[in-house]
C-alpha positions as CSV (number, residue, x, y, z in Angstrom):
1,X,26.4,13.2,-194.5
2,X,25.6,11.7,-191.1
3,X,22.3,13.9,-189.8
4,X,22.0,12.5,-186.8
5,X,24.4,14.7,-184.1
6,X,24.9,14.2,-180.6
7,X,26.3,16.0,-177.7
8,X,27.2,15.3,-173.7
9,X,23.6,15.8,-173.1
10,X,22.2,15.1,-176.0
11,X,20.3,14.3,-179.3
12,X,20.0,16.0,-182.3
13,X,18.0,14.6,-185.4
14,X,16.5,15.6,-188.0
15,X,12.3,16.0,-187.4
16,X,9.9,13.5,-188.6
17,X,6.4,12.8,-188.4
18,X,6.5,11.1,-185.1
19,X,7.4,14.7,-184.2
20,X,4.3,16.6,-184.4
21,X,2.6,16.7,-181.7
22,X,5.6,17.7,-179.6
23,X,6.2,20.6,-182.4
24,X,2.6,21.7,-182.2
25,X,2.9,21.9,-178.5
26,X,6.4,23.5,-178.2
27,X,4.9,26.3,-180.7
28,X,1.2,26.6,-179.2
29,X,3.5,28.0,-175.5
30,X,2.7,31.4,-175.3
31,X,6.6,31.5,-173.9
32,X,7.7,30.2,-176.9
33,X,5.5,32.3,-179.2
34,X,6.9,35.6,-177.3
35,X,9.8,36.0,-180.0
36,X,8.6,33.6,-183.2
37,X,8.0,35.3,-185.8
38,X,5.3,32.8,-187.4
39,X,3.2,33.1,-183.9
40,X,0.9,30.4,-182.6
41,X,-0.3,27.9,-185.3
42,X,-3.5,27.8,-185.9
43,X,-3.9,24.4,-185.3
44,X,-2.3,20.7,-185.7
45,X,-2.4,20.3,-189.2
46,X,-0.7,23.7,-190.0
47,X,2.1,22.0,-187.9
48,X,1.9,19.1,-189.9
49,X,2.0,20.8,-192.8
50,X,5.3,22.4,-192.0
51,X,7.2,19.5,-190.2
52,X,6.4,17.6,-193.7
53,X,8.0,20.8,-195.6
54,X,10.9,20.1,-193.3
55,X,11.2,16.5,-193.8
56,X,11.5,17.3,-197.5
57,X,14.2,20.1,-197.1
58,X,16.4,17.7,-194.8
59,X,16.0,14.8,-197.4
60,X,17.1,16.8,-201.0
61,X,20.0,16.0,-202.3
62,X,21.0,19.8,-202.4
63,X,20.3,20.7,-199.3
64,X,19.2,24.4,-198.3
65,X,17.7,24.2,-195.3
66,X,17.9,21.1,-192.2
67,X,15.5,21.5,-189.0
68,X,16.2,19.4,-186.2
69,X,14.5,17.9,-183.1
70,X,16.8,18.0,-180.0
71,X,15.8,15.6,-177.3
72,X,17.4,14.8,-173.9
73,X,20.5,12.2,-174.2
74,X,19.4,9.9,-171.4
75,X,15.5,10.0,-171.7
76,X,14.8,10.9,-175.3
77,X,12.4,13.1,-174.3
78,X,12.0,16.3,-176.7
79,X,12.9,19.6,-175.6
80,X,12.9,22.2,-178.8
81,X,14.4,22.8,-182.3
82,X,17.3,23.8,-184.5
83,X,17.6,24.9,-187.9
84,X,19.6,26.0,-189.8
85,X,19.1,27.9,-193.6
86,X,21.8,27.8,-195.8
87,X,22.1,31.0,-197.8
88,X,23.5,31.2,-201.6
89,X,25.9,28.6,-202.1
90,X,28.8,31.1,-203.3
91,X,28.7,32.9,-199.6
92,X,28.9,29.9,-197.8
93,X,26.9,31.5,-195.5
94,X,24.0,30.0,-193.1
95,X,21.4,31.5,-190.6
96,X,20.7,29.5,-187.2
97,X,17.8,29.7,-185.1
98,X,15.9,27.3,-182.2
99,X,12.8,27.5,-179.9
100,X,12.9,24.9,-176.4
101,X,9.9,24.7,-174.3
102,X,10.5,26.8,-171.5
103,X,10.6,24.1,-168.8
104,X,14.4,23.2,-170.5
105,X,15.3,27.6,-170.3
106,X,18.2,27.9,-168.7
107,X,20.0,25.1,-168.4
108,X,22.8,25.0,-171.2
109,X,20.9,22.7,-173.9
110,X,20.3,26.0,-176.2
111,X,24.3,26.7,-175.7
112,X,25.2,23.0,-175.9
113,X,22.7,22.4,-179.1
114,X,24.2,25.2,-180.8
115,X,28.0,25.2,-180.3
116,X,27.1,21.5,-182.3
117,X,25.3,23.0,-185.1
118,X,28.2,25.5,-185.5
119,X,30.4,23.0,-185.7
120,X,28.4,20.8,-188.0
121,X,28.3,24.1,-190.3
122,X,32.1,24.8,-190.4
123,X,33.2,21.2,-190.2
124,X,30.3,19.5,-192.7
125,X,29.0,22.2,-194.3
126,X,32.0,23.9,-195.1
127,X,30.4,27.6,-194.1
128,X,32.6,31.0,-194.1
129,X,29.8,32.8,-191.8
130,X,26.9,31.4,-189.8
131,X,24.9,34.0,-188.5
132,X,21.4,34.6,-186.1
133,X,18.9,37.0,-185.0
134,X,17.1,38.0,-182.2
135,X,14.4,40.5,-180.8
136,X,16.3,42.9,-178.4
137,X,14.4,42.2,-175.4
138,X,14.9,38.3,-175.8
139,X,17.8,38.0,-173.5
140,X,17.5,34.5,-173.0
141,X,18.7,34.0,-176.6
142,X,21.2,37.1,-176.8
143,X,23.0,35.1,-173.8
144,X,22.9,32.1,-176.0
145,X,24.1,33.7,-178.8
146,X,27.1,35.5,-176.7
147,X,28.1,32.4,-175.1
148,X,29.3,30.7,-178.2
149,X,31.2,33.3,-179.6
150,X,28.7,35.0,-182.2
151,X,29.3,39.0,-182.4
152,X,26.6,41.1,-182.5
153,X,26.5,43.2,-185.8
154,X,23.6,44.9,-186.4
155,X,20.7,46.7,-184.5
156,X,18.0,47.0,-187.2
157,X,15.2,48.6,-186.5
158,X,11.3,47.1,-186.4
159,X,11.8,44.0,-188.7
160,X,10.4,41.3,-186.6
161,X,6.5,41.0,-186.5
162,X,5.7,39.5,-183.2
163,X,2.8,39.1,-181.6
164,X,3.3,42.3,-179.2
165,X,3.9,44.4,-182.4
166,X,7.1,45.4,-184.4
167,X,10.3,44.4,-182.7
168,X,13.7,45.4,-183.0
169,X,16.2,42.7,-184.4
170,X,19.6,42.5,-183.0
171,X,22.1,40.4,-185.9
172,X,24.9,38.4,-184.5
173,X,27.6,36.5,-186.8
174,X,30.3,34.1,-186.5
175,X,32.6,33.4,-189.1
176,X,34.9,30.1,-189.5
177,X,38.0,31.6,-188.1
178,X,36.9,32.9,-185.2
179,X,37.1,31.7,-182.0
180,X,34.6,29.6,-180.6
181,X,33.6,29.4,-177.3
């Protein structure tokens, strides 16, 4: 299975070592921290430590989890992440999820990025459903989330721990035969 995905604007790759200062920094942003539920790392080797977990995941052989870098087509310059968590193989089901420095907000690269990964997950994967979540107040990804078809499910109340305190989690879904935007 060919990881290495690429859109108009472009790149999408699985992470590597290469990649960890860029990750450190992308996660230290207080902007991107806002609506992560794992917070601030403490420092560069906790980063390390999980950008080697996700080189592992991408590379077994039964694969239940793949994280990706996504860097500008024309520059190669990186802008965030993109995973995506498989659930139990009988559902067919995966969760997505990203984080882009905030300089690259509003621009189209979350829609762009994610509109590949669901096709990656219906088309390569095989999935039924593909679903998300997302604090209520983070419109930025709600908009994201809208845009490429997913339908909001669920409103469940104070499950995400972030850094301001509990946070309502809004669930959105898409599911292989519906229509994508």
């Amino acid at each position: 299975m060919n990881l290495n995905l690429f859109t108009e604007r472009l790149n999408i790759k699985p992470v590597s070592e290469s990649d960890i200062a860029e990750i450190f920094e992308l996660q230290s942003l207080e902007e991107t921290a806002k609506f992560n539920t794992s917070g601030i790392p403490k420092n560069i080797n906790e980063t390390k430590s999980n950008v080697e977990n996700w080189i592992s995941e991408n590379n077994k052989e039964k694969i239940t989890k793949l994280i990706f870098k996504i860097e500008l087509k024309d520059s190669n310059i990186f802008i965030g992440l993109i995973g995506i968590n498989l659930g139990k193989e009988h559902y067919k089901n995966a969760e997505v999820w990203f984080q882009y420095h905030y300089k690259y907000w509003n621009k189209g690269y979350a829609t762009e990025s994610l509109r590949k990964i669901l096709d990656f997950g219906f088309q390569e994967l095989k999935l039924h459903r593909i679903e998300a979540g997302c604090a209520i107040e983070n419109i930025g990804s709600i908009s994201v989330l809208e845009k490429v078809g997913m339908l909001r499910e669920a409103h469940t109340r104070k499950l995400l721990p972030l850094k301001s305190g509990w946070s309502d989690n809004y669930g959105y879904a898409i599911l292989s035969t519906d229509k994508r935007k």
